[in-house]
N, C-alpha and C positions, 0 to 999 in steps of 0.2 A: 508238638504244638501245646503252650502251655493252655491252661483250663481257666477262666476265669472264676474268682475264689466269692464264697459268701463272707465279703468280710465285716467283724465284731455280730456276729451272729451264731451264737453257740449252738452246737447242733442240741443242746438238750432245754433251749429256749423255742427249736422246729418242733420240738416231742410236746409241745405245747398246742401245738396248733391242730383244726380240725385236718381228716386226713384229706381232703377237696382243698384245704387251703397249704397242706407240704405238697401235695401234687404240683397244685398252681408255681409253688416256688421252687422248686427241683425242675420243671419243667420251663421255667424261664430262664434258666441257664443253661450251657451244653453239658445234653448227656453223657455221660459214660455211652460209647456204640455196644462195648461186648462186657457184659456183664456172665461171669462165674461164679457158680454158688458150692461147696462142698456143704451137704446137707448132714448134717452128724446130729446125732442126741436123740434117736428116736426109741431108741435101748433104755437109756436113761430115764427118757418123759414116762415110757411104762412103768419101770421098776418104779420110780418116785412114786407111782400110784399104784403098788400093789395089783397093776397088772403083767400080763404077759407081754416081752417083746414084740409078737405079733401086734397087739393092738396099739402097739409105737410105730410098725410100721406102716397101720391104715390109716392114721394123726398124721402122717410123713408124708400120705398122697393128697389127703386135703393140703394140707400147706403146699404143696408143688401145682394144685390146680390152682391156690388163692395168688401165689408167687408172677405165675403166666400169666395170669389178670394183670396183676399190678402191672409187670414187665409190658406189655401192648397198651394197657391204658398210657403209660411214660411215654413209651412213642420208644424203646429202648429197641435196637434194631438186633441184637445178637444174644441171648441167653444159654446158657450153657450149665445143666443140674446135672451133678454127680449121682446117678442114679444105683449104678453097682460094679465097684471094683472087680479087677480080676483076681484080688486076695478074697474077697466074699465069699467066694467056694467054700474056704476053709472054716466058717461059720458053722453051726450044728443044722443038719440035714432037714429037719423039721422048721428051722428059719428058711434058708436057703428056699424050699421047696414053696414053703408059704411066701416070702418074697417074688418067687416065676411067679405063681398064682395072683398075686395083688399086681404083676404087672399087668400080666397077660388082660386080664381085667378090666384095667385101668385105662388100657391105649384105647380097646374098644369104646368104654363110656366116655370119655375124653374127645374122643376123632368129631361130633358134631361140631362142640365147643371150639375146637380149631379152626374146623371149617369155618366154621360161623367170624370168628375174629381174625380170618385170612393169616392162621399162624403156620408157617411152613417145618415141619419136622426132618429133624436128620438124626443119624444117630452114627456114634461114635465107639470105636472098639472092635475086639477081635470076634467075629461070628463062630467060631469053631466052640465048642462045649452048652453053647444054650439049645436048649428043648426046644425042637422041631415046631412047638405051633405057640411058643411063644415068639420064635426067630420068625414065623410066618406073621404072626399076628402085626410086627413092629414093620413088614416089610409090607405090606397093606397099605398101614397109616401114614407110612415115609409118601410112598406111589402115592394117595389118595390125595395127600396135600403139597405135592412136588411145584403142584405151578399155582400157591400161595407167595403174596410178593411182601408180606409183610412182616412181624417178626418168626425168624427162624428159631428154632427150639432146636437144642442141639442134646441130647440124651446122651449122657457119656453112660455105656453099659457094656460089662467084662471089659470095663475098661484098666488100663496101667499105663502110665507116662513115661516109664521107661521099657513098656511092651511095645507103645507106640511107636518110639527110637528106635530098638531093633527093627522094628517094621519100615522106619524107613530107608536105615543103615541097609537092609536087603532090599530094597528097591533100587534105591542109588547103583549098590554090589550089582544088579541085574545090568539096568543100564551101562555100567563100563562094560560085566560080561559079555556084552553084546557087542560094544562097539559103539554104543549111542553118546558115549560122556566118558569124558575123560577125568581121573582125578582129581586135577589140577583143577578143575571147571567145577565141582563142585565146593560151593560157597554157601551162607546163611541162606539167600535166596529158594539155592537151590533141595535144601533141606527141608525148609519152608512147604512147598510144592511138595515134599514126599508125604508130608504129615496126613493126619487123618481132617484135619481142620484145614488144609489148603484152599487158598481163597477167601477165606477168611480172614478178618483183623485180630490179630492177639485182645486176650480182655486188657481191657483197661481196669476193671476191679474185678476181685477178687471178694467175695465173703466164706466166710467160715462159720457157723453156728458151730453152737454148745462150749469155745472158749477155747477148744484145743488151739495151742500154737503151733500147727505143722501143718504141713501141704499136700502129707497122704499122698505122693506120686500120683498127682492130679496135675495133666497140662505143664508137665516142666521145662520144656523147652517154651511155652507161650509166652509164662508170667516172668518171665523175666526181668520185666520193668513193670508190669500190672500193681494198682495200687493195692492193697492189705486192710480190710476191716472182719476182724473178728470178735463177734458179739459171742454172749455168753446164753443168750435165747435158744433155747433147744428147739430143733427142727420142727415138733410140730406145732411150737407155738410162735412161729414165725411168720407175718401176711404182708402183707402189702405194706402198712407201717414200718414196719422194719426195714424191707427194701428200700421205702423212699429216705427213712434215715441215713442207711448207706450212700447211697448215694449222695447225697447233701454234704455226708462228711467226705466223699470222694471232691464234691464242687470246691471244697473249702482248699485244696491240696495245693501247692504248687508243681507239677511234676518236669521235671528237670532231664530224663532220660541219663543219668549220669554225668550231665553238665552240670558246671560249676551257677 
């Protein structure tokens, strides 16, 4: 379905405007429904200030609770933050460790705020290798906001895109073993349905801070067609402004799904 465009309205004449009046105007056209964020630069915003990574990563949590504001005040019905790869392991043990700990943390202070703005949690990736009462802590706040009808928050954590695929490729593999599905019979649809996001709409945008141009095995079977805005704003200095920029230049797009 093509997207109705902001047209002769340059997104950096919207960066003009208060941020109650880019709301107003990203909000009177159709949303993006599944908005993806890969959050990167939180390494970087420390170092540039002669602190420690650590304190790039507590910058990182403020902006992911200002982000979930923005995303529910839009009325954006799908969110999805890159929150920790399953290559993150191999990070220095003292991140890593401080990373569990800022989650662990975080979901708890967090869980009112959901509550409170009817945001429903899920989370996304392989459970096997996270510590025992961070994996409890995240499996709380899933239950606790399960029968929220508004925006879903989707935590991709130990997450891989192409860890995903394997996981589905051995679901499918299970299904024929059994006798439930024949090979022939599996099709996009049905690949679909194995993912960890089934039921789900693919995002329609895509953002990237801090400027990298790659996709980090983030959602690769999703974005297939998803649009592409990569800002050079480092994670934690990225709020709700920036979101609705994104977005506005997603409005301007035409999107074609590979038609002419």
């Amino acid at each position: 379905m093509a997207v109705r465009r902001l047209p002769n309205v340059p997104v950096a004449d919207l960066a003009s405007l208060e941020d109650s009046e880019l709301l107003a105007r990203v909000k009177a056209l159709p949303l993006p429904q599944h908005v993806a964020i890969i959050m990167d630069g939180n390494g970087r915003w420390a170092t540039q200030r002669g602190l420690n990574r650590v304190a790039g990563h507590r910058e990182g949590v403020k902006a992911a609770r200002a982000v979930v504001r923005a995303a529910h005040e839009a009325g954006i019905r799908f969110l999805t933050l890159y929150a920790f790869s399953s290559e993150n392991w191999s990070r220095p043990s003292i991140e890593v460790t401080t990373l569990m700990t800022l989650l662990e943390r975080s979901i708890d202070q967090e869980l009112p705020e959901l509550q409170a703005n009817n945001v429903r949690l899920r989370v996304i990736g392989r459970p096997n290798g996270v510590p025992s009462s961070v994996r409890q802590g995240i499996e709380r706040a899933v239950a606790a906001t399960a029968g929220n009808t508004g925006l879903t928050l989707f935590m991709a954590f130990n997450y891989g895109g192409r860890d995903e695929l394997v996981d589905a490729a051995r679901a499918l593999a299970r299904q024929v073993q059994a006798g439930e599905l024949r090979p022939e019979d599996i099709d996009e649809a049905r690949v679909g349905q194995a993912l960890y996001t089934r039921g789900v709409p693919d995002p329609d945008l895509l953002i990237r801070t801090s400027g990298e141009m790659r996709v980090s095995n983030f959602l690769l079977w999703q974005i297939a067609y998803t649009e592409l805005v990569v800002t050079p704003t480092l994670w934690p200095d990225f709020g709700a402004r920036d979101l609705y920029l994104a977005v506005a230049e997603y409005q301007r797009r035409d999107r074609r799904f590979g038609k002419v």
